[in-house]
mmCIF file as Biopython writes it, N, C-alpha, C and O atoms, coordinates in Angstrom:
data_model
#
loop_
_atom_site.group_PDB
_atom_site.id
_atom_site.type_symbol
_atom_site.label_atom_id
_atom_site.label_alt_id
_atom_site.label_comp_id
_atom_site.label_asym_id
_atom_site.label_entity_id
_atom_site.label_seq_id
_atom_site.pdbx_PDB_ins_code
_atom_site.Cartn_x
_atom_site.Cartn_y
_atom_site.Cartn_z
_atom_site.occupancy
_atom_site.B_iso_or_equiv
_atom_site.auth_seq_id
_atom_site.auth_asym_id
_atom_site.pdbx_PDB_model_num
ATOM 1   N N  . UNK A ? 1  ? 92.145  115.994 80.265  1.0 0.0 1  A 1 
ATOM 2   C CA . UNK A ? 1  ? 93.368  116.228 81.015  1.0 0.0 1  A 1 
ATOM 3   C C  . UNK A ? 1  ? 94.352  115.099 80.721  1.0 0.0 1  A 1 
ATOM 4   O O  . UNK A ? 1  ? 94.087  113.907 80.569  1.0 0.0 1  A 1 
ATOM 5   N N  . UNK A ? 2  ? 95.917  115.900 80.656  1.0 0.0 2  A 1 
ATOM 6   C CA . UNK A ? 2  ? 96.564  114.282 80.238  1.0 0.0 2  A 1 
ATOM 7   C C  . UNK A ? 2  ? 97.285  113.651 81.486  1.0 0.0 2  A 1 
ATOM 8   O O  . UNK A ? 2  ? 97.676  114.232 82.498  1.0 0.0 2  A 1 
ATOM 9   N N  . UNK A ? 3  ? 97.360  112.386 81.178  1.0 0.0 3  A 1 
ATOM 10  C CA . UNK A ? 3  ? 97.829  111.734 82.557  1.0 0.0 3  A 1 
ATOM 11  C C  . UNK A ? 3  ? 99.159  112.113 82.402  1.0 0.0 3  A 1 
ATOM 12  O O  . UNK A ? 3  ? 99.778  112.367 81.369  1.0 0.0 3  A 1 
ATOM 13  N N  . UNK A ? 4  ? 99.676  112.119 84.087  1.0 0.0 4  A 1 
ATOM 14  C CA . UNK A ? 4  ? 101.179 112.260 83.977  1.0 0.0 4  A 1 
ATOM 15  C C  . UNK A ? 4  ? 101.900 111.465 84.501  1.0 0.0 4  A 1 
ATOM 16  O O  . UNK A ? 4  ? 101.436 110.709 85.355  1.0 0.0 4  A 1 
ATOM 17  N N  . UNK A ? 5  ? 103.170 111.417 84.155  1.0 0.0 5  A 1 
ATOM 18  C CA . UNK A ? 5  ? 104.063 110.407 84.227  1.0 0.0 5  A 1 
ATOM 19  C C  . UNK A ? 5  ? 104.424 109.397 85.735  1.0 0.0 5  A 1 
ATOM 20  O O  . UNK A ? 5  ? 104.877 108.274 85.957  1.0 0.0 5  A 1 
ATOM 21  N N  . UNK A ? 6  ? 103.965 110.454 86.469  1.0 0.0 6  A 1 
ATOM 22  C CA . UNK A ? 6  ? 103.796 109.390 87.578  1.0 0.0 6  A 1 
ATOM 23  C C  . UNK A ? 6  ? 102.392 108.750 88.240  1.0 0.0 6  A 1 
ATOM 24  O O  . UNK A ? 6  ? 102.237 108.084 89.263  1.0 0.0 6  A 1 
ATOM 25  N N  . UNK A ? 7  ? 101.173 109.353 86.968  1.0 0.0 7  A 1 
ATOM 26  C CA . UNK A ? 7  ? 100.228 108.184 87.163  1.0 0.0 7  A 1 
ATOM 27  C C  . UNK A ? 7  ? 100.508 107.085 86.085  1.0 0.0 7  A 1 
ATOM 28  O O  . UNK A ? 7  ? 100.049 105.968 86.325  1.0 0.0 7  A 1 
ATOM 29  N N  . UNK A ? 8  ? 101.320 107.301 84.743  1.0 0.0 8  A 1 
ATOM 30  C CA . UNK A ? 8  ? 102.125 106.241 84.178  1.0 0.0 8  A 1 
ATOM 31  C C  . UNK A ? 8  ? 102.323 105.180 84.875  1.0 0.0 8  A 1 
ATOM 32  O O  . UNK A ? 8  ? 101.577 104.204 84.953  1.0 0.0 8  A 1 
ATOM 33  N N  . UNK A ? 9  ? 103.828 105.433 85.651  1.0 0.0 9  A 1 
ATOM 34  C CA . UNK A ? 9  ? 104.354 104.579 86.538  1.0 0.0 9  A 1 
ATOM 35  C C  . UNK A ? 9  ? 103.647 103.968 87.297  1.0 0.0 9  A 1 
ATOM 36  O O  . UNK A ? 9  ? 103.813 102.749 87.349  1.0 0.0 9  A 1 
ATOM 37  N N  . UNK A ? 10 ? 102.617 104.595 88.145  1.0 0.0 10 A 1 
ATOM 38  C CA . UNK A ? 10 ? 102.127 103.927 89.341  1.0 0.0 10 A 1 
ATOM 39  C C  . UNK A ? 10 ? 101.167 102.821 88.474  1.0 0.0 10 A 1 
ATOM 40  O O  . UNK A ? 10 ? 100.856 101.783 89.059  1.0 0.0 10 A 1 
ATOM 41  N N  . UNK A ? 11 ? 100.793 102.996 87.364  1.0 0.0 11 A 1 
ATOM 42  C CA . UNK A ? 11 ? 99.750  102.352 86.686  1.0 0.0 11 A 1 
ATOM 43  C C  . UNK A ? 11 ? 100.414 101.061 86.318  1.0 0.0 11 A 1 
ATOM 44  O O  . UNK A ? 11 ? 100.017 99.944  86.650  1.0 0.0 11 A 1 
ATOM 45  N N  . UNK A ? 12 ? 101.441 101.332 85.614  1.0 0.0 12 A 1 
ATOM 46  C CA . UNK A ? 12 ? 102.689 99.983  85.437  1.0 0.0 12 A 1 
ATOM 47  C C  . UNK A ? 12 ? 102.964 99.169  86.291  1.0 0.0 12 A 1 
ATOM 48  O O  . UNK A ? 12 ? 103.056 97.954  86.114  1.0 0.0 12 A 1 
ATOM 49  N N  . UNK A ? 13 ? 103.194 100.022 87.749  1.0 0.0 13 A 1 
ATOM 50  C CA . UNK A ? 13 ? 103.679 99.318  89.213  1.0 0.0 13 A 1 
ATOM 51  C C  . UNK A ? 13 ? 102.719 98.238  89.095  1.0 0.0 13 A 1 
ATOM 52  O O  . UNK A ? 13 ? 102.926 97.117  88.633  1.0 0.0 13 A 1 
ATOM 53  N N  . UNK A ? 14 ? 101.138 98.932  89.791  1.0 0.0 14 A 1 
ATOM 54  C CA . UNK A ? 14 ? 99.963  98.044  89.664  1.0 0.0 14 A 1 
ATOM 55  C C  . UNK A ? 14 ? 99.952  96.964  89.036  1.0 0.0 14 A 1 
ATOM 56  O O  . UNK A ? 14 ? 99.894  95.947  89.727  1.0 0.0 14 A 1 
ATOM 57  N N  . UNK A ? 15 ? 100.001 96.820  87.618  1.0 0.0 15 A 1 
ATOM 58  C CA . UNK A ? 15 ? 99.912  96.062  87.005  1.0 0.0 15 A 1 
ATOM 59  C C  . UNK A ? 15 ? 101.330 94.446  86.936  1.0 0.0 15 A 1 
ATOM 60  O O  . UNK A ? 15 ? 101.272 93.220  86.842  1.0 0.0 15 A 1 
ATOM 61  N N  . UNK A ? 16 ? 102.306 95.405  87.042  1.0 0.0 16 A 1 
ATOM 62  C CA . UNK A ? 16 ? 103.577 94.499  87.655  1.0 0.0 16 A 1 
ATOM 63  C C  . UNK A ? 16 ? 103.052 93.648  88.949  1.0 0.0 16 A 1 
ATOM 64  O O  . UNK A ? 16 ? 103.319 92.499  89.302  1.0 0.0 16 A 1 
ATOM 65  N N  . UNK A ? 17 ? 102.378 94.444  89.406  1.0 0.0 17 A 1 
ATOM 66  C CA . UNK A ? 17 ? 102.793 93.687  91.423  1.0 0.0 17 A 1 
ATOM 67  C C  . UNK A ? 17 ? 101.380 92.450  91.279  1.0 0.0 17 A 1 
ATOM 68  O O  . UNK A ? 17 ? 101.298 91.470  92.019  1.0 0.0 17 A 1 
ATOM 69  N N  . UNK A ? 18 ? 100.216 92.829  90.010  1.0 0.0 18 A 1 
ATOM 70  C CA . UNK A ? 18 ? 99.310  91.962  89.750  1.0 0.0 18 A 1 
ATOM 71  C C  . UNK A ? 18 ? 99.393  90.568  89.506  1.0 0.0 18 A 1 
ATOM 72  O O  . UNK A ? 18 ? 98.985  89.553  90.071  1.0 0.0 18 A 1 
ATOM 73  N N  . UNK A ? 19 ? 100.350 90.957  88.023  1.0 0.0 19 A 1 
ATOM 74  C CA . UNK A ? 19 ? 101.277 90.002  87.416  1.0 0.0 19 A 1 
ATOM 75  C C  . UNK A ? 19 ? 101.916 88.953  87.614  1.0 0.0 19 A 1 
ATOM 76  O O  . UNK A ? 19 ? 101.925 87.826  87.118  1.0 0.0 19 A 1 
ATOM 77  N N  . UNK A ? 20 ? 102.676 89.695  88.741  1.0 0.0 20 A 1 
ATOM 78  C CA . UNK A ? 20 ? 103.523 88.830  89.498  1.0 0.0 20 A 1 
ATOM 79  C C  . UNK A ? 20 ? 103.263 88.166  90.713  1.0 0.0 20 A 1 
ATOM 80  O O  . UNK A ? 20 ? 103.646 87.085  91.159  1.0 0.0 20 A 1 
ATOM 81  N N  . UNK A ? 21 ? 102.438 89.156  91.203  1.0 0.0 21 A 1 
ATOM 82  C CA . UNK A ? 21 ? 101.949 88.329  92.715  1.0 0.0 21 A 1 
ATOM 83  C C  . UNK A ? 21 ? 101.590 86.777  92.984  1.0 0.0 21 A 1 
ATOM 84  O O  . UNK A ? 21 ? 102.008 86.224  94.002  1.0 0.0 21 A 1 
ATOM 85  N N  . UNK A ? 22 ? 100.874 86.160  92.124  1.0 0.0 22 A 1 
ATOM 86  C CA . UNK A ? 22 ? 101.420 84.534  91.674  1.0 0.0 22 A 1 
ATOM 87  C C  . UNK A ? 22 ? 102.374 83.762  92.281  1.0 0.0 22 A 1 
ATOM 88  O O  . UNK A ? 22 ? 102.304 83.055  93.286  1.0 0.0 22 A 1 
ATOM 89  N N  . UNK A ? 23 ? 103.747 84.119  91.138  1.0 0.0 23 A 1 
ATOM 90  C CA . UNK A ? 23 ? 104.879 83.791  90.672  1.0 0.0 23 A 1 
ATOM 91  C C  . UNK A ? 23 ? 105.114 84.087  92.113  1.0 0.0 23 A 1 
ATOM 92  O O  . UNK A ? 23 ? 104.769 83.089  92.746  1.0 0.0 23 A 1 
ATOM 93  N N  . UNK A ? 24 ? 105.446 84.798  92.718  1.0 0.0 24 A 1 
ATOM 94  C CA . UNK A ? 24 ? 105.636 85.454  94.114  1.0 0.0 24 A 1 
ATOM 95  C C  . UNK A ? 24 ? 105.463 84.199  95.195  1.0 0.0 24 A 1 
ATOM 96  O O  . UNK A ? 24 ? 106.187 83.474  95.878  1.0 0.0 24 A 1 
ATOM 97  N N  . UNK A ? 25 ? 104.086 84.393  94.927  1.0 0.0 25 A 1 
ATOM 98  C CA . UNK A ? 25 ? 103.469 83.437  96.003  1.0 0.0 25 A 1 
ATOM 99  C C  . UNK A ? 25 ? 103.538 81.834  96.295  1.0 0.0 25 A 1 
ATOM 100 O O  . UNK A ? 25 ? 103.321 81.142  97.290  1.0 0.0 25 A 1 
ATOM 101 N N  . UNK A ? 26 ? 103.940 81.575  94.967  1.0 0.0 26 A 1 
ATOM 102 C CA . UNK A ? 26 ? 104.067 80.528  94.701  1.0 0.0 26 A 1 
ATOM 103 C C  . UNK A ? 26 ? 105.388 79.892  95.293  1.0 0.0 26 A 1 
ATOM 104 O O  . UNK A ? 26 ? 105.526 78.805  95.853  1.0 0.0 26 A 1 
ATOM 105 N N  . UNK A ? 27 ? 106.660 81.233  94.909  1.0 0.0 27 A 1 
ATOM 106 C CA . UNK A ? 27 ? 107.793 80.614  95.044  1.0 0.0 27 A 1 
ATOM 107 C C  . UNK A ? 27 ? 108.351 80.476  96.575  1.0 0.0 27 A 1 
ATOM 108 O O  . UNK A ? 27 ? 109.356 79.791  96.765  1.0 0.0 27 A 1 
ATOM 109 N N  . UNK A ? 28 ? 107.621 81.204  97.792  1.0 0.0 28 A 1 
ATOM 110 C CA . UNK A ? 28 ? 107.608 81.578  98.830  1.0 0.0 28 A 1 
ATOM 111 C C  . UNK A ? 28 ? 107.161 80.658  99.627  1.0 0.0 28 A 1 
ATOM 112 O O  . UNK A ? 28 ? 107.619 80.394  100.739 1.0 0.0 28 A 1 
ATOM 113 N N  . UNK A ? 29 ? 105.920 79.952  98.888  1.0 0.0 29 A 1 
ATOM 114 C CA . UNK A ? 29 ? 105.117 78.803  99.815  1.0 0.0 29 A 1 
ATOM 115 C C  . UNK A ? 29 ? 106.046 77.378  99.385  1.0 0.0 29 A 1 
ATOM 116 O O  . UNK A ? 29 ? 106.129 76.400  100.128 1.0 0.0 29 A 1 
ATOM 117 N N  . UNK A ? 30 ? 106.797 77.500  97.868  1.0 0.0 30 A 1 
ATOM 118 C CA . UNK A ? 30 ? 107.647 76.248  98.190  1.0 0.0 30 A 1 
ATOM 119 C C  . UNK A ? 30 ? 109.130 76.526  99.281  1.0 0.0 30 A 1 
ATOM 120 O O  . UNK A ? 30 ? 109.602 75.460  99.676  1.0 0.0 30 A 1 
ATOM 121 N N  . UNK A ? 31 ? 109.780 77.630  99.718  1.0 0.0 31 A 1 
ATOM 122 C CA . UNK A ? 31 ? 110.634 77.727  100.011 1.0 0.0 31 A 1 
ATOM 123 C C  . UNK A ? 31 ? 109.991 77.434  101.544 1.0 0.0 31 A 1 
ATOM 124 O O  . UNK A ? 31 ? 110.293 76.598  102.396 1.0 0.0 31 A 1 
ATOM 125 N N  . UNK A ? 32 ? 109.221 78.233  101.520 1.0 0.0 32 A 1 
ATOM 126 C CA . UNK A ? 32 ? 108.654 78.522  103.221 1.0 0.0 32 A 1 
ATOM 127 C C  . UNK A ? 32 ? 108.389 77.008  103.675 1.0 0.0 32 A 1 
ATOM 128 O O  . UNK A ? 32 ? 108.584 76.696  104.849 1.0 0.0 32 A 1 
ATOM 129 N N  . UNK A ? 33 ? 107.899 75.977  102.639 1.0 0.0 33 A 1 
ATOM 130 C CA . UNK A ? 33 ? 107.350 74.449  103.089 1.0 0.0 33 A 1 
ATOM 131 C C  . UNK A ? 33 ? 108.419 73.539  103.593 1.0 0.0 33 A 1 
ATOM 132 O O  . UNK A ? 33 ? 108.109 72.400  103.942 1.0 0.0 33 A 1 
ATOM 133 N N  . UNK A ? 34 ? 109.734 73.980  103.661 1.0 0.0 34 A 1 
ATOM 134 C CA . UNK A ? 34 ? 110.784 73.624  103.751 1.0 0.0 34 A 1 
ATOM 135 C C  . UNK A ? 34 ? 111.555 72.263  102.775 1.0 0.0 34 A 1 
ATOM 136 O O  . UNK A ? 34 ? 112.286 71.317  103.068 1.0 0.0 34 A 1 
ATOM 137 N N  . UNK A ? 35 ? 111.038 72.692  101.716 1.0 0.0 35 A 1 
ATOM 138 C CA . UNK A ? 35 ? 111.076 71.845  100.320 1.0 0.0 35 A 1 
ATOM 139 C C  . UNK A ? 35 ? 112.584 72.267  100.211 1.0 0.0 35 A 1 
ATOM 140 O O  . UNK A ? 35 ? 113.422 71.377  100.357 1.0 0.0 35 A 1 
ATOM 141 N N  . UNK A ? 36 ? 112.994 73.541  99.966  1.0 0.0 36 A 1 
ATOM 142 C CA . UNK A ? 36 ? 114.327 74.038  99.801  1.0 0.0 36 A 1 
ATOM 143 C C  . UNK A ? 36 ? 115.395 73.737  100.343 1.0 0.0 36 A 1 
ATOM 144 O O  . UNK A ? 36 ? 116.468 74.193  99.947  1.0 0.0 36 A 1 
ATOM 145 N N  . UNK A ? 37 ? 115.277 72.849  101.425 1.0 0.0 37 A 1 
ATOM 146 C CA . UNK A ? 37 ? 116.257 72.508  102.439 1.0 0.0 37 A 1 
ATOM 147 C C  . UNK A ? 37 ? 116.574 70.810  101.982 1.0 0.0 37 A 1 
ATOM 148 O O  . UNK A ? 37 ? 117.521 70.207  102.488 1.0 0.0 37 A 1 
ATOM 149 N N  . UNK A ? 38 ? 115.574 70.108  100.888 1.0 0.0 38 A 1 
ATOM 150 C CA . UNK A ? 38 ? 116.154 69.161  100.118 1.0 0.0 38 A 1 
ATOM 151 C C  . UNK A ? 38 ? 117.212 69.365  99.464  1.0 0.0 38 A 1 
ATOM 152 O O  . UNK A ? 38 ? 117.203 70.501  98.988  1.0 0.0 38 A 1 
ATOM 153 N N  . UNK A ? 39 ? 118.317 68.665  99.167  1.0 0.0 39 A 1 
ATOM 154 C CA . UNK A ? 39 ? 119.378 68.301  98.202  1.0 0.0 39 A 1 
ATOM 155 C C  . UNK A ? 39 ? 118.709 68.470  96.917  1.0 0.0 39 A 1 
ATOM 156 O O  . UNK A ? 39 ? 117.676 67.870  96.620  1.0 0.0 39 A 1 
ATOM 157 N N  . UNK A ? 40 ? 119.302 69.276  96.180  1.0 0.0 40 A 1 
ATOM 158 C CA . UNK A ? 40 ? 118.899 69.800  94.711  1.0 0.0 40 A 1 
ATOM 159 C C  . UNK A ? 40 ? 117.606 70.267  94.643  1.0 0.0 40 A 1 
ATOM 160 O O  . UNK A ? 40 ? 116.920 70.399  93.629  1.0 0.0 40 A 1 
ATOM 161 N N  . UNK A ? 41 ? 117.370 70.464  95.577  1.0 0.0 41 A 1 
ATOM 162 C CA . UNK A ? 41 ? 115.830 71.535  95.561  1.0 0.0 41 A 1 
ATOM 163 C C  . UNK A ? 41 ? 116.446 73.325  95.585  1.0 0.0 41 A 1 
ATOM 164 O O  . UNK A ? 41 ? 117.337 73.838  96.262  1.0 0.0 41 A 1 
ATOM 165 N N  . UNK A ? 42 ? 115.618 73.850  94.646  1.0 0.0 42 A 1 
ATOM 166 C CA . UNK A ? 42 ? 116.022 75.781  94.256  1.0 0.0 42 A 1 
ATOM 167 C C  . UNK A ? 42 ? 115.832 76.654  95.597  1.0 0.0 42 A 1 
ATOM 168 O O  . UNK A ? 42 ? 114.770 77.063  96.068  1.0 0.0 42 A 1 
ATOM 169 N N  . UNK A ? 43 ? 116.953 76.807  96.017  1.0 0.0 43 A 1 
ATOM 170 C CA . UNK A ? 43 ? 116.454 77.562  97.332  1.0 0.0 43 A 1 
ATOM 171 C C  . UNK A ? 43 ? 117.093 78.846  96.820  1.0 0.0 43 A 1 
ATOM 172 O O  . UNK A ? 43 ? 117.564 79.354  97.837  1.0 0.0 43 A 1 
ATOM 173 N N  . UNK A ? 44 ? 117.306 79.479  95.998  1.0 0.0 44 A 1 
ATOM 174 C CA . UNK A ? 44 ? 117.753 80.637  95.553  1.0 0.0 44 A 1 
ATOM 175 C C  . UNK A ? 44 ? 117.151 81.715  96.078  1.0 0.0 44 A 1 
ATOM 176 O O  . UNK A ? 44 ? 117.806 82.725  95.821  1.0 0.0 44 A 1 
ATOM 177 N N  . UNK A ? 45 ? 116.129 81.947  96.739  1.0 0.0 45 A 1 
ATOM 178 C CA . UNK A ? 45 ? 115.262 82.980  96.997  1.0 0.0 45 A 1 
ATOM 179 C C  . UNK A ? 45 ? 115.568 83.439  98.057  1.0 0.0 45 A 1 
ATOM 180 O O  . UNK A ? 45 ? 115.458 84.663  98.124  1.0 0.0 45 A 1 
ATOM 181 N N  . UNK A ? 46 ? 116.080 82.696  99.342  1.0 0.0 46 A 1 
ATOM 182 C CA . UNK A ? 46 ? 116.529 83.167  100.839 1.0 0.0 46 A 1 
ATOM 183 C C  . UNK A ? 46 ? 118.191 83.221  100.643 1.0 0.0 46 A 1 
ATOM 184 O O  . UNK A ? 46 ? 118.802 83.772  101.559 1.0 0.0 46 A 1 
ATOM 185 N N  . UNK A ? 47 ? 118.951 82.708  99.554  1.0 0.0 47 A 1 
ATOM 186 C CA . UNK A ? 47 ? 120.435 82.508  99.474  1.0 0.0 47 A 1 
ATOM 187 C C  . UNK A ? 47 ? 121.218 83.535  99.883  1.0 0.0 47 A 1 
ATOM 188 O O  . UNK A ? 47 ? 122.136 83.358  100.685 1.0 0.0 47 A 1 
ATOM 189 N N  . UNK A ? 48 ? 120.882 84.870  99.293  1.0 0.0 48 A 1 
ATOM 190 C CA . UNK A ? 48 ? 121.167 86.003  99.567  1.0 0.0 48 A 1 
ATOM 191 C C  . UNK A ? 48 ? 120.988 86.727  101.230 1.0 0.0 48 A 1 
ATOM 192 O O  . UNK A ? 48 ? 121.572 87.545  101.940 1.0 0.0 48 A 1 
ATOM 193 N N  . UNK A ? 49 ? 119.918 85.923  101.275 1.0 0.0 49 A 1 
ATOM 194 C CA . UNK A ? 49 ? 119.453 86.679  103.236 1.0 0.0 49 A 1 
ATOM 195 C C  . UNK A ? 49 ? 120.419 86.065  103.986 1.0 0.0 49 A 1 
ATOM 196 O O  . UNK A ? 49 ? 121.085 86.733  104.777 1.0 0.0 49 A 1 
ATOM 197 N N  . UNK A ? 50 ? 120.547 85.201  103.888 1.0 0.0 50 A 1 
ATOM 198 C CA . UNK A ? 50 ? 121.284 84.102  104.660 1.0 0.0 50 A 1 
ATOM 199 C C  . UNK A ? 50 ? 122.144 84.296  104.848 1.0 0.0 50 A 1 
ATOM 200 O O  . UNK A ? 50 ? 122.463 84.185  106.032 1.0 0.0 50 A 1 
ATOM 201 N N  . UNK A ? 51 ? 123.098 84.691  103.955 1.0 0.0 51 A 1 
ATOM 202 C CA . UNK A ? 51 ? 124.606 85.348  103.672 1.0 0.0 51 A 1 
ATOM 203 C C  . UNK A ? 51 ? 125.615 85.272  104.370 1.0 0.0 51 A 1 
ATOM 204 O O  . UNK A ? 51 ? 126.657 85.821  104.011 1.0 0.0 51 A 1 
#
């Protein structure tokens, strides 16, 4: 049977949200540590919420 395009996708998703979940986590626990609220520290990640 052939797979179809939205077990494609979901298979890609998976593998994206794997990938990344890291990078994710990582960048969340420096923002969340309140590291970001230093002078020249990357707070780019909440910049937008904040608004």
């Amino acid at each position: 049977m052939a797979i179809t395009n939205q077990e494609r996708v979901g298979k890609a998703m998976d593998l994206l949200r794997a990938g990344l979940a890291p990078f994710v986590e990582r960048k969340f626990a420096y923002c969340l540590c309140g590291i970001a609220d230093r002078e020249g520290a990357p707070g780019a990640l909440f910049d937008e919420a904040e608004g």
